[in-house]
C-alpha positions in Angstrom: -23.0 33.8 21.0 -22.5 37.5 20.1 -24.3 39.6 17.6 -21.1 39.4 15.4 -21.0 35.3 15.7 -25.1 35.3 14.8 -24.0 37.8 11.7 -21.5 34.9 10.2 -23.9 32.3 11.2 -26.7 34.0 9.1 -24.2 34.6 6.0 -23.6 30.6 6.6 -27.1 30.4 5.7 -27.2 32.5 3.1 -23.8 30.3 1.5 -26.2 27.1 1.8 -29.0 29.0 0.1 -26.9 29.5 -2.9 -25.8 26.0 -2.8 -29.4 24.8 -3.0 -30.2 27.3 -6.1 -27.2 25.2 -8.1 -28.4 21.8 -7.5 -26.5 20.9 -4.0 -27.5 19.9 -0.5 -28.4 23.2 1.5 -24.8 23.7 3.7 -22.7 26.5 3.7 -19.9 27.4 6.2 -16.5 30.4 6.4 -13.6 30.7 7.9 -12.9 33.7 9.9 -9.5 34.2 11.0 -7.5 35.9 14.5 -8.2 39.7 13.6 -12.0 38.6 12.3 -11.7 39.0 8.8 -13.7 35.9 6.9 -10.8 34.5 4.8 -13.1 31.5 3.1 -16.4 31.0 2.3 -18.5 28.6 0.4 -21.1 25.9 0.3 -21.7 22.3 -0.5 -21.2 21.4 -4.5 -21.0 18.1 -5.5 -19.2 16.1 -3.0 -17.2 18.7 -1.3 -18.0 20.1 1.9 -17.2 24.2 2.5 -15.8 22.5 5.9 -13.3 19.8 4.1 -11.9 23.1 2.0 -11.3 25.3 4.9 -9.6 22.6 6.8 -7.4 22.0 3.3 -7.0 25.9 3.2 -5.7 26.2 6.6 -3.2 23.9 6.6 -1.8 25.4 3.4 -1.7 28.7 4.3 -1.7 29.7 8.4 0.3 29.2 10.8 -0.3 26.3 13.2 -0.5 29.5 15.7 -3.2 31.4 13.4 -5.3 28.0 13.2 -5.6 27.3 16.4 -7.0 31.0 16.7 -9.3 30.7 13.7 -13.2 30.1 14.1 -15.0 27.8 11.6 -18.3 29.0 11.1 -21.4 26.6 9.7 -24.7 25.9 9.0 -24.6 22.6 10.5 -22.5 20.9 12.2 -19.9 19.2 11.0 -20.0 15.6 9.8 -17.5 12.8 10.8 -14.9 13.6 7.7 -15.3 17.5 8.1 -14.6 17.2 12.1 -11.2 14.9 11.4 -9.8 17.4 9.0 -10.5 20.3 11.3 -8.8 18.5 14.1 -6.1 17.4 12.0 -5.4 21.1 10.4 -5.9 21.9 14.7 -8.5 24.7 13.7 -9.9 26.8 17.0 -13.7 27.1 17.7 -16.4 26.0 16.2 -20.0 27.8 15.5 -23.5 26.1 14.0 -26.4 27.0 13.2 -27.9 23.6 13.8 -26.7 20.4 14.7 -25.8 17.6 12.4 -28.6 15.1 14.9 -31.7 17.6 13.9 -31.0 17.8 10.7 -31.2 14.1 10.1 -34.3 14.1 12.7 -35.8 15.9 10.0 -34.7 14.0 6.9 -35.7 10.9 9.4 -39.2 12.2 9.7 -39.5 12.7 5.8 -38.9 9.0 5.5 -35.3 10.0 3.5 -32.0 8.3 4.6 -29.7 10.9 6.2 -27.2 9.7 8.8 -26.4 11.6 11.7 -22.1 11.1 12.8 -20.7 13.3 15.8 -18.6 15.5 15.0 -16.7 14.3 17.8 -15.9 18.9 18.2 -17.3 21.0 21.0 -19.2 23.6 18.9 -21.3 26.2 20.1 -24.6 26.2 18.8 -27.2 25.9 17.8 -29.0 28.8 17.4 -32.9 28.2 17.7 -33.5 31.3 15.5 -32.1 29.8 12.4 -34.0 27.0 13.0 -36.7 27.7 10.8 -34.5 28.9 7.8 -32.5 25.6 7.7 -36.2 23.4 7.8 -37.3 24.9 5.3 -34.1 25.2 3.2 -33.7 21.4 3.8 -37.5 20.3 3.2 -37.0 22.5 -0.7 -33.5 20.1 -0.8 -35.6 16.5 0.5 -38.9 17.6 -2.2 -36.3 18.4 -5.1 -34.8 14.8 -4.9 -37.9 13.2 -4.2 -39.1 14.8 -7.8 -36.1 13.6 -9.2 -36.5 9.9 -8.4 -40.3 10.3 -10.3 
């Protein structure tokens, strides 16, 4: 990964961040399109993914030619639903910050429920030095709904 890739990656963080602070699960992803402008971000709120609404935002607005060229960018990889519409809208590459198996090895080692689905996409990633960030951004996500069921 480049410097530039690890700079969207870390503003994927910072989207999942904001998610957390308004009550959602910590995920946050963009979409940067052919000349490397981001044309979408966002993060998780309620049941949407960021991933689901760039696929959506794709196919409504580029060119089959321009998806194909676009990169998704993403906290974590994505999960089963997320990958299908990607592939469907036939979005280019794919970059996480983590993969969608380590973050349910942690929820699994918190004793919370959290399926793991491949993606079923190549993606590049991870990258190890976001690893820490997305723990802990995760553990404040598991501790807040562990309060709530108290």
């Amino acid at each position: 990964m480049t410097e530039d890739d690890l700079d969207l990656l870390q503003r994927c963080i910072e989207l999942a961040a904001i998610g957390l602070k308004k009550g959602n699960s910590p995920y946050g992803a963009l979409l940067v399109d052919r000349y490397g402008a981001v044309v979408f971000e966002g993060h998780n709120h309620g049941d949407k993914h960021p991933e689901f609404e760039i696929a959506q935002l794709a196919e409504a607005t580029m060119s089959a030619e321009d998806r194909a060229v676009a990169r998704v960018y993403t906290s974590t990889e994505h999960c089963g639903r997320c990958a299908a519409a990607h592939q469907r809208a036939g979005l280019g590459e794919v970059f996480c910050a983590t993969t969608a198996s380590q973050v349910a090895g942690w929820y699994s080692a918190w004793g919370a429920p959290h399926t793991s689905f491949a993606s079923g996409l190549k993606v590049n990633g991870p990258a190890p030095i976001f690893e820490e960030a997305l723990f802990d951004l995760h553990h404040w996500y598991h501790l807040g709904n562990v309060e709530k069921r108290f």
